[in-house]
Residue frames as a rotation matrix with the C-alpha (Angstrom) as fourth column:
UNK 1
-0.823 0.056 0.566 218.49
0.568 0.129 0.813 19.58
-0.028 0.990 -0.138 214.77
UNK 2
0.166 0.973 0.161 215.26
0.961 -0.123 -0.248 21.54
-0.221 0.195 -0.955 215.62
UNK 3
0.407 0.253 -0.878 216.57
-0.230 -0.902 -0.367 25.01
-0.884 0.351 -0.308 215.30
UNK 4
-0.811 -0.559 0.171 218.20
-0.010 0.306 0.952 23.44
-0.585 0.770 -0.254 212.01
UNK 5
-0.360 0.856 0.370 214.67
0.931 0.305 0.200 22.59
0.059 0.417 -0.907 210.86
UNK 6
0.420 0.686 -0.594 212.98
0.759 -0.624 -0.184 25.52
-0.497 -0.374 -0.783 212.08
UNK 7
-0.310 -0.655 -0.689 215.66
-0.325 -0.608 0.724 27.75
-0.893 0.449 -0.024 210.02
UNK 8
-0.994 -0.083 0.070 215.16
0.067 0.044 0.997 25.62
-0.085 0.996 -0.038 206.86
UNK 9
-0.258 0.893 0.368 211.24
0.966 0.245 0.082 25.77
-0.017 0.377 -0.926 207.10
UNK 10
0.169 0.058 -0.984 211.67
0.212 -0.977 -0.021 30.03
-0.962 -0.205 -0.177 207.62
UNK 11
-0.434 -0.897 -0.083 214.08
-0.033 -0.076 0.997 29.78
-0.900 0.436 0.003 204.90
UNK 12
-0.951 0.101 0.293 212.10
0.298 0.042 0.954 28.09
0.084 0.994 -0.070 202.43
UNK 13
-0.848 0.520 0.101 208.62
-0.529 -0.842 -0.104 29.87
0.031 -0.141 0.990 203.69
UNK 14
-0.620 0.511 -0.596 206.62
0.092 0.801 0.591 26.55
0.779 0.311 -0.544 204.33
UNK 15
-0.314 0.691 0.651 203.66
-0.949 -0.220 -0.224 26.60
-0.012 -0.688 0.725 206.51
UNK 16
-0.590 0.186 0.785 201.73
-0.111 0.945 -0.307 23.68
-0.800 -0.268 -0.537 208.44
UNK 17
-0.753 0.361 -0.550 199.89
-0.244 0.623 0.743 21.14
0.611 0.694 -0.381 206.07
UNK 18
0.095 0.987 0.128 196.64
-0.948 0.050 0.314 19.98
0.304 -0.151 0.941 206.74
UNK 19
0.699 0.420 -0.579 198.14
-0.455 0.886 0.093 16.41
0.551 0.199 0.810 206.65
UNK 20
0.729 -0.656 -0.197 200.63
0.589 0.454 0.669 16.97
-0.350 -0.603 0.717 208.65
UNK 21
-0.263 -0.957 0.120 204.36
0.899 -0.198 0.390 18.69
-0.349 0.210 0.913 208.25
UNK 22
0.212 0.374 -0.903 204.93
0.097 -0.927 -0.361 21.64
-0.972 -0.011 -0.233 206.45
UNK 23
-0.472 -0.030 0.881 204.97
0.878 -0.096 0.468 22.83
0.071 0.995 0.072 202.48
UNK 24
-0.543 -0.503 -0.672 205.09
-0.025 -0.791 0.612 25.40
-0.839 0.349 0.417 200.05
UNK 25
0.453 0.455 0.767 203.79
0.489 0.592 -0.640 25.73
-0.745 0.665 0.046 196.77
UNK 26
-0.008 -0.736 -0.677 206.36
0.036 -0.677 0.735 26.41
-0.999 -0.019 0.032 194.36
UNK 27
-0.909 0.239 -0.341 204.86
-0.392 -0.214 0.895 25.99
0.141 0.947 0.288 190.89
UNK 28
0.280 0.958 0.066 201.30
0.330 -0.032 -0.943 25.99
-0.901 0.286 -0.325 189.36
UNK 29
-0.840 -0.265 0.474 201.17
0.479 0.051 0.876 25.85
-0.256 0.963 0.084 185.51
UNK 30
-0.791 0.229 -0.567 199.85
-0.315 -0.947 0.057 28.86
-0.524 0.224 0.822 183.90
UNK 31
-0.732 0.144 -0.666 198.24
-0.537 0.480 0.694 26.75
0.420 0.865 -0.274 181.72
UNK 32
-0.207 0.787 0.581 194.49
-0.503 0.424 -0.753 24.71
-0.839 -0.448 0.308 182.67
UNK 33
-0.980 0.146 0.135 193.25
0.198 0.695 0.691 21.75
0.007 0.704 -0.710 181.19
UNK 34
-0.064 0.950 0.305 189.07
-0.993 -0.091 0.077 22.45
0.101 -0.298 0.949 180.84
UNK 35
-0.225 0.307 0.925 187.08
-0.819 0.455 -0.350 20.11
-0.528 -0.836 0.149 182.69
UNK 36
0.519 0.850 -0.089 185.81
-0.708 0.369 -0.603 18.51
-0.479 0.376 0.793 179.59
UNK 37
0.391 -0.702 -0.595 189.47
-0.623 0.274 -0.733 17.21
0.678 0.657 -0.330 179.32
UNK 38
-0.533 -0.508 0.677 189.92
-0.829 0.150 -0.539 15.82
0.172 -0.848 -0.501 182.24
UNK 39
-0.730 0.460 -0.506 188.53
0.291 0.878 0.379 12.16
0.619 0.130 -0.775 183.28
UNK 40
0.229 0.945 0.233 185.05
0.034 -0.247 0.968 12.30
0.973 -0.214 -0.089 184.99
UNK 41
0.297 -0.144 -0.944 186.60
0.934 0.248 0.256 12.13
0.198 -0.958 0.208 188.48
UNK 42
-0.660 -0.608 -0.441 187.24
0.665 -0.746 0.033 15.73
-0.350 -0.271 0.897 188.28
UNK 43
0.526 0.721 0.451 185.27
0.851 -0.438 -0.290 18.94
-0.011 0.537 -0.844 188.29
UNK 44
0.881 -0.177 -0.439 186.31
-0.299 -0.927 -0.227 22.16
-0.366 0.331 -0.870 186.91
UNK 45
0.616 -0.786 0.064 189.38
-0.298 -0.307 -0.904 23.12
0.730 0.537 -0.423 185.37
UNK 46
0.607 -0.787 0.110 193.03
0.671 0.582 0.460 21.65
-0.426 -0.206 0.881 186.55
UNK 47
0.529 -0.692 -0.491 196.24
-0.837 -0.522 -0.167 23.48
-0.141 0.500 -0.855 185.90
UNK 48
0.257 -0.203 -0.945 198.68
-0.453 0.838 -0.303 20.86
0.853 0.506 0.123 183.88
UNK 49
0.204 -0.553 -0.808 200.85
0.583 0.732 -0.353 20.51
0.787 -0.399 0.472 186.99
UNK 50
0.847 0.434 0.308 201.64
-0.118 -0.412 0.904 21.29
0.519 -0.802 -0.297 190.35
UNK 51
-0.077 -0.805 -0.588 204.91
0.632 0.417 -0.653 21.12
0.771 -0.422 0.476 192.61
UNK 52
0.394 -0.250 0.884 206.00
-0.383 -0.920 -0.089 21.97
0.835 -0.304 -0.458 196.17
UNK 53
-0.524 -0.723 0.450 208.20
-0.530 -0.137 -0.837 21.77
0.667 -0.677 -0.312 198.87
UNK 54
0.593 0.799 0.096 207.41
-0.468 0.245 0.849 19.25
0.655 -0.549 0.519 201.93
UNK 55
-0.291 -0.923 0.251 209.27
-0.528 -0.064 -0.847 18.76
0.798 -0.379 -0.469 205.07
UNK 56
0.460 0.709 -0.534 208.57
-0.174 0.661 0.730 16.42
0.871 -0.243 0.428 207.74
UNK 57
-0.283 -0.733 0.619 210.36
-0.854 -0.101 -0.510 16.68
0.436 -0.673 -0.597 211.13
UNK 58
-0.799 -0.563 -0.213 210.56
-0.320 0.697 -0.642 13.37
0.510 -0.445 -0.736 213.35
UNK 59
-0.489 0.823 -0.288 207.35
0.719 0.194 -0.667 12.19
-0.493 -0.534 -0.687 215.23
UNK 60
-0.312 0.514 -0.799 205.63
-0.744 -0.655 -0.131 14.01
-0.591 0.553 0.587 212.15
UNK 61
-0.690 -0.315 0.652 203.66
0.186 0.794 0.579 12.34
-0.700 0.521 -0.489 209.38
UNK 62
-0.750 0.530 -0.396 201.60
-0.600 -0.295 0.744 12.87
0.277 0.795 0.539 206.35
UNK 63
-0.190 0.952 0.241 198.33
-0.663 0.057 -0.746 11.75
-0.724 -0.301 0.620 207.57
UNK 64
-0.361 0.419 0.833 196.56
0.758 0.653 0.000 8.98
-0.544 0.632 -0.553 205.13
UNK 65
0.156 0.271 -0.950 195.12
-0.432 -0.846 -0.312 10.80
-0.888 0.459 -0.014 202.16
UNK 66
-0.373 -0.360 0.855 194.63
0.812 0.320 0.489 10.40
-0.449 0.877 0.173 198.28
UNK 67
-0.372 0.212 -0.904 194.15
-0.361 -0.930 -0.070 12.68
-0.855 0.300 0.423 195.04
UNK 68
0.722 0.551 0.419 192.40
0.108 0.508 -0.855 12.21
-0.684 0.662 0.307 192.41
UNK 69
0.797 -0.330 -0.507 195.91
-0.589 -0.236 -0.773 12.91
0.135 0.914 -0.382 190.29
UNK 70
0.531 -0.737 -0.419 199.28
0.778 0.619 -0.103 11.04
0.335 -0.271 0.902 190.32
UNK 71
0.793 -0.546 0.270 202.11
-0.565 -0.494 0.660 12.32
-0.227 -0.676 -0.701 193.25
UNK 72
0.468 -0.871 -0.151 205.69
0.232 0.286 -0.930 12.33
0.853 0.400 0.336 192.46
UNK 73
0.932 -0.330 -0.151 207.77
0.006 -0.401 0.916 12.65
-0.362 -0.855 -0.372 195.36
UNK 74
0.539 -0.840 0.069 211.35
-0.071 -0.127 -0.989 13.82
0.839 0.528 -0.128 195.21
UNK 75
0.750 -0.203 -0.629 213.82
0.643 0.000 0.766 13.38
-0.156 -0.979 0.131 197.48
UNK 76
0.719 -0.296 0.629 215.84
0.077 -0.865 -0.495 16.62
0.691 0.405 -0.599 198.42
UNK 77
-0.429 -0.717 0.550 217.72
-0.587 -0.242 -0.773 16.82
0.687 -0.654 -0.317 201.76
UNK 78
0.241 0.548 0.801 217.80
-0.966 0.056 0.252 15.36
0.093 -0.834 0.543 204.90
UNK 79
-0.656 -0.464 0.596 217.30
-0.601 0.799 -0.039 12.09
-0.458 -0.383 -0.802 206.09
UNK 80
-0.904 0.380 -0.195 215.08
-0.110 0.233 0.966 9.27
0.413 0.895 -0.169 204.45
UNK 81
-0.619 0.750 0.233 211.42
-0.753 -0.481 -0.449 8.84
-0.225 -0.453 0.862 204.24
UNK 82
-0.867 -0.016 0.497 209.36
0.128 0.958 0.255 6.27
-0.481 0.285 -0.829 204.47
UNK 83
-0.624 0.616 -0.481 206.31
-0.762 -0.617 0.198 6.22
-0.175 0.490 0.854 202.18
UNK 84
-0.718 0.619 0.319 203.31
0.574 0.785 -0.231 3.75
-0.394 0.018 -0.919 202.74
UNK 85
-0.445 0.639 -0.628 200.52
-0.841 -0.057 0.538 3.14
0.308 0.767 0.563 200.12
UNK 86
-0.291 0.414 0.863 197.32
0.317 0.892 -0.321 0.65
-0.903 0.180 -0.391 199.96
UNK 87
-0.995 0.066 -0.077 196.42
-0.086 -0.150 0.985 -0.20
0.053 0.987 0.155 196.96
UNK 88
-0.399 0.765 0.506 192.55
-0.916 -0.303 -0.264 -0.39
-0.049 -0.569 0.821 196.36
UNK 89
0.348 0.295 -0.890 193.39
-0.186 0.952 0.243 -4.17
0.919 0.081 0.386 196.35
UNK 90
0.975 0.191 0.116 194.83
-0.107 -0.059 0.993 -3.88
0.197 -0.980 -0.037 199.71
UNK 91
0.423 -0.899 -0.114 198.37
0.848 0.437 -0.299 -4.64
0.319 0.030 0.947 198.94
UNK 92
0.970 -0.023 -0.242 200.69
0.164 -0.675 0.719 -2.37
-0.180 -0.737 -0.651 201.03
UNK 93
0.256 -0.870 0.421 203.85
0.665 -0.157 -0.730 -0.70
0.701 0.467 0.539 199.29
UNK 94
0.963 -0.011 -0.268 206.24
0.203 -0.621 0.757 0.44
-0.175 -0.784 -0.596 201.31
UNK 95
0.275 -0.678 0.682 208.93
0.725 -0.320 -0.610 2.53
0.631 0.662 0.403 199.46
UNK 96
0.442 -0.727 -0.526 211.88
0.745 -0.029 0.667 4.46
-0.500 -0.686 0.528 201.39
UNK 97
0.910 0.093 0.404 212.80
0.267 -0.877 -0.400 8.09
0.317 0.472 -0.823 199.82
UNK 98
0.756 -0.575 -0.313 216.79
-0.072 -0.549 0.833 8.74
-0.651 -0.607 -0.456 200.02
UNK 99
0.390 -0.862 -0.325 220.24
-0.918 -0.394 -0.056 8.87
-0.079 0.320 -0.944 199.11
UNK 100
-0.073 -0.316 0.946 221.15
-0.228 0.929 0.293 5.25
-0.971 -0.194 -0.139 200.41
UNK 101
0.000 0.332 -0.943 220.81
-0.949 0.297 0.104 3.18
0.315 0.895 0.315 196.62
UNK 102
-0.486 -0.332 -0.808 222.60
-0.188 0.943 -0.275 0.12
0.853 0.018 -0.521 197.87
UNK 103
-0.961 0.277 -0.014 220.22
0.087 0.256 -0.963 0.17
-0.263 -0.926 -0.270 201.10
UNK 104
-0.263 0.858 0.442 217.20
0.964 0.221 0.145 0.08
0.027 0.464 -0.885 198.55
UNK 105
-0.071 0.630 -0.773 216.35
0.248 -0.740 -0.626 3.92
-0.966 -0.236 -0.103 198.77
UNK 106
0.413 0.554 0.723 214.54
0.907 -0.178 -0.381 5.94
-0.083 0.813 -0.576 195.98
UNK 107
-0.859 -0.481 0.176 215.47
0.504 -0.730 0.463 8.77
-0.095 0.486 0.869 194.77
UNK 108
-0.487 0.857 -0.170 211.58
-0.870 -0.460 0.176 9.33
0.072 0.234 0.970 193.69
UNK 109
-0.837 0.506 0.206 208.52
0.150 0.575 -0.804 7.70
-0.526 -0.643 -0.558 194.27
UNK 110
-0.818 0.555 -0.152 205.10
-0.466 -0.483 0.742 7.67
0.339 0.677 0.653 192.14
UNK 111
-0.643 0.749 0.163 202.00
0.103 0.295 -0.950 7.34
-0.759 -0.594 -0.266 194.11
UNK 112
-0.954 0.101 0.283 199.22
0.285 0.007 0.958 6.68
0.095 0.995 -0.036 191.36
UNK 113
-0.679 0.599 0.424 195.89
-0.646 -0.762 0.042 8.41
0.349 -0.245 0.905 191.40
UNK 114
0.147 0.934 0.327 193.40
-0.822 -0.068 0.565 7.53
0.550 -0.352 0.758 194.24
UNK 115
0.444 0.004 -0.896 195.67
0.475 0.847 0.239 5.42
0.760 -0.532 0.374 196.08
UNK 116
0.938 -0.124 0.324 195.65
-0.331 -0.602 0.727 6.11
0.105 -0.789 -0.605 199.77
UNK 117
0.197 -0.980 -0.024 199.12
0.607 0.141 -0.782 7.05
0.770 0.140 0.623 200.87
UNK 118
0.937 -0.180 0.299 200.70
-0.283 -0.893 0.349 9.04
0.204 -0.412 -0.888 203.66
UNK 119
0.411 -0.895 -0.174 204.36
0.204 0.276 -0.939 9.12
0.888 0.351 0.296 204.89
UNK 120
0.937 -0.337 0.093 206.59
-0.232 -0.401 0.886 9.71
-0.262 -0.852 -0.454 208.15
UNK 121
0.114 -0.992 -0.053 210.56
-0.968 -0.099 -0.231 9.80
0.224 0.078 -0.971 208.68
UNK 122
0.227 -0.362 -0.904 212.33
0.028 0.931 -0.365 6.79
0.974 0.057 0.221 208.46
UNK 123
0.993 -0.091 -0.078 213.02
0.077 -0.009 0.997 5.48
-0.092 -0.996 -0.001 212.03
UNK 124
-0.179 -0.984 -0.027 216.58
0.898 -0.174 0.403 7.19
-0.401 0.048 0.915 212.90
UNK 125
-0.532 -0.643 0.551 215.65
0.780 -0.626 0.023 10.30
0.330 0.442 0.834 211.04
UNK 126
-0.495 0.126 -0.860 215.65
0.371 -0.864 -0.340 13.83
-0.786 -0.487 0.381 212.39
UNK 127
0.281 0.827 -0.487 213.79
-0.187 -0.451 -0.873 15.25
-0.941 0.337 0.027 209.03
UNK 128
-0.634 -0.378 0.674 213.27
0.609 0.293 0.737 15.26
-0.477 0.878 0.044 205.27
UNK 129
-0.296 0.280 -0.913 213.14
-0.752 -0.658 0.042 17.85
-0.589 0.699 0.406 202.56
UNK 130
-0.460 0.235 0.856 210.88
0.748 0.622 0.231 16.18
-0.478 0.747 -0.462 199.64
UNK 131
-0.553 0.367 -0.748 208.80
-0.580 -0.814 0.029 17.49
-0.598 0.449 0.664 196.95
UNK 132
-0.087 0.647 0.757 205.70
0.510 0.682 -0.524 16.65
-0.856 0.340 -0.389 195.46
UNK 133
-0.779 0.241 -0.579 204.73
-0.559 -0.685 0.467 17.23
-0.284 0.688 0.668 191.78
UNK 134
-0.353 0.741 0.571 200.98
0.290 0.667 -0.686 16.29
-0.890 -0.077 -0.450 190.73
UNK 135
-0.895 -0.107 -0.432 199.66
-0.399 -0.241 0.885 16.26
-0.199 0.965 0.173 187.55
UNK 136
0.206 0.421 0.883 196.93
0.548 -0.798 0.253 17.01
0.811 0.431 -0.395 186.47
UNK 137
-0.492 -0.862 0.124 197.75
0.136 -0.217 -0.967 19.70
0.860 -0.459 0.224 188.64
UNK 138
-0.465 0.579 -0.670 196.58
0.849 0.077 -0.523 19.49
-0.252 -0.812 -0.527 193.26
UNK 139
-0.114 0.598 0.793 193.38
-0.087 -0.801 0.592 21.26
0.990 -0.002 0.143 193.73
UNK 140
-0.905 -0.013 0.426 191.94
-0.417 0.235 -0.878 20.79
-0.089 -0.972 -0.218 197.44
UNK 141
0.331 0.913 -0.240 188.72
-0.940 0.296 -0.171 19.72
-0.085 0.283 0.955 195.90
UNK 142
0.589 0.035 -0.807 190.34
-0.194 0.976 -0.099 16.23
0.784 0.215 0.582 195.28
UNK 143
-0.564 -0.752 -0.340 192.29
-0.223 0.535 -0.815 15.54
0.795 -0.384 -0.469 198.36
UNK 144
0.372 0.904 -0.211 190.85
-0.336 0.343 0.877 13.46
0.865 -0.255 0.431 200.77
UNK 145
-0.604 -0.780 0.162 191.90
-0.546 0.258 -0.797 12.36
0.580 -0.570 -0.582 204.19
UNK 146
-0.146 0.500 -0.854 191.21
-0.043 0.859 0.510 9.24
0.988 0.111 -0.104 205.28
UNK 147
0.339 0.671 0.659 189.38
-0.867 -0.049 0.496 7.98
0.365 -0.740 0.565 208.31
UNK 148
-0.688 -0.725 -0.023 190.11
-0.713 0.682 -0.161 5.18
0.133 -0.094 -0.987 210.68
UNK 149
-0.043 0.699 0.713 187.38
-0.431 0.631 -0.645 3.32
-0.901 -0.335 0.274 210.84
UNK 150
0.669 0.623 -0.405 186.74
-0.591 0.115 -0.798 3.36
-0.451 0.773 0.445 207.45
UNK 151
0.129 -0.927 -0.352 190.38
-0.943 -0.005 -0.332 2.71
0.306 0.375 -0.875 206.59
UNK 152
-0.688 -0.273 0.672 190.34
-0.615 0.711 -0.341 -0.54
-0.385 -0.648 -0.657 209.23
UNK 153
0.256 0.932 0.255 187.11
-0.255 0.320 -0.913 -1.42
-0.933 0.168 0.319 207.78
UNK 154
0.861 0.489 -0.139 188.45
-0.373 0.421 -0.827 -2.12
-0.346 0.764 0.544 204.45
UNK 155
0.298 -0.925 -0.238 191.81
-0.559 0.033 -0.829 -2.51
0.774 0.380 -0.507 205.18
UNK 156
0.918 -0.176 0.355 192.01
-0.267 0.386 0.883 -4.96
-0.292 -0.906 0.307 209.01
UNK 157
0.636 -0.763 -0.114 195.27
0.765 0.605 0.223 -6.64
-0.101 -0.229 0.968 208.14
UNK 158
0.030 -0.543 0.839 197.00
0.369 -0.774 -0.514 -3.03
0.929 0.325 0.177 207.61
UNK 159
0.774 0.633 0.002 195.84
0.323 -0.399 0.858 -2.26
0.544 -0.664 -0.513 211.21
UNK 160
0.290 -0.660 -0.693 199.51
0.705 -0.342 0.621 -0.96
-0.647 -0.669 0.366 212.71
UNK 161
-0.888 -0.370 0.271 200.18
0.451 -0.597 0.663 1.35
-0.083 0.712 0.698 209.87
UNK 162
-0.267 0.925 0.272 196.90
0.631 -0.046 0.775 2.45
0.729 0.378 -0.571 209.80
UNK 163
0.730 0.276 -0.625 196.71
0.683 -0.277 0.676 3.29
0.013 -0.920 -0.391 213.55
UNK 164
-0.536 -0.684 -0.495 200.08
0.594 -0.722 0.355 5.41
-0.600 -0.104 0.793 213.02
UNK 165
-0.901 -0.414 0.131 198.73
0.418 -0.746 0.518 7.42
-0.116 0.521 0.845 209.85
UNK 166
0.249 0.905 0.344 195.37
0.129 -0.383 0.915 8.47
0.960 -0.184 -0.212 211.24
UNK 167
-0.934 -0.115 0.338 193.82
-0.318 -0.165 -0.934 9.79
0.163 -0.979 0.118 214.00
């Protein structure tokens, strides 16, 4: 399956992610909300929305990380994905991105703004084509990537999921 991967990340023109894997950006709305529209957790201008391509290959993983907007994920190809969230009550959602229905997968996935989240392949899978759309739309000024200490520090009973999506 790697030169399979390696073909579809040429293919669709995705470079490495900071958080891990690899993406694209394949829309940005022409359109900007001004700042003075936007909730105080944001500075400057926002375009409405955002989308792009993300691909994760096997012993990959989306770092921890939040935005200050809500993340759709889509699922697109591949195999499934798993997607862990804390909330900032500590409760851990763990939601499964595929095809499967009757084996509980998603189709899509809404991560709500400023909860940390990151993601890796389901165990069994060789890789997975998703897509994020974010609204207001991703700057890099709001993404954040989380620490482990800090994470363990406010999160100890998370502490094996934690240790996987940090370093």
């Amino acid at each position: 399956m790697p030169a399979a991967t390696d073909a579809l990340i040429a293919a669709l023109g995705l470079a490495a992610h900071p958080e891990g894997g690899f993406y694209r950006e394949t829309y940005r709305a022409i359109e900007a909300i001004p700042n003075d529209g936007l909730p105080a957790r944001f500075h400057g201008e926002r375009s409405h929305a955002t989308a792009i391509y993300y691909l994760l290959r096997a012993g990959e993983r989306s770092k921890l990380h939040r935005i200050k907007s809500d993340e759709v994920w889509h699922f697109y190809d591949g195999d499934p994905l798993t997607i862990i969230a804390i909330t900032s009550q500590g409760q851990l959602i763990e939601t499964t991105l595929g095809r499967d229905f009757a084996a509980g997968h998603m189709p899509q996935h809404v991560v709500p703004a400023g909860q940390w989240f990151g993601a890796l392949p389901a165990k069994g899978s060789a890789f997975t084509l998703a897509g994020c759309t974010v609204a207001p739309g991703f700057d890099f000024a709001d993404f954040e990537l989380a620490t482990r200490a800090a994470m363990l520090a406010d999160y100890p009973q998370h502490r094996a999921w934690i240790e996987r999506l940090t370093d």
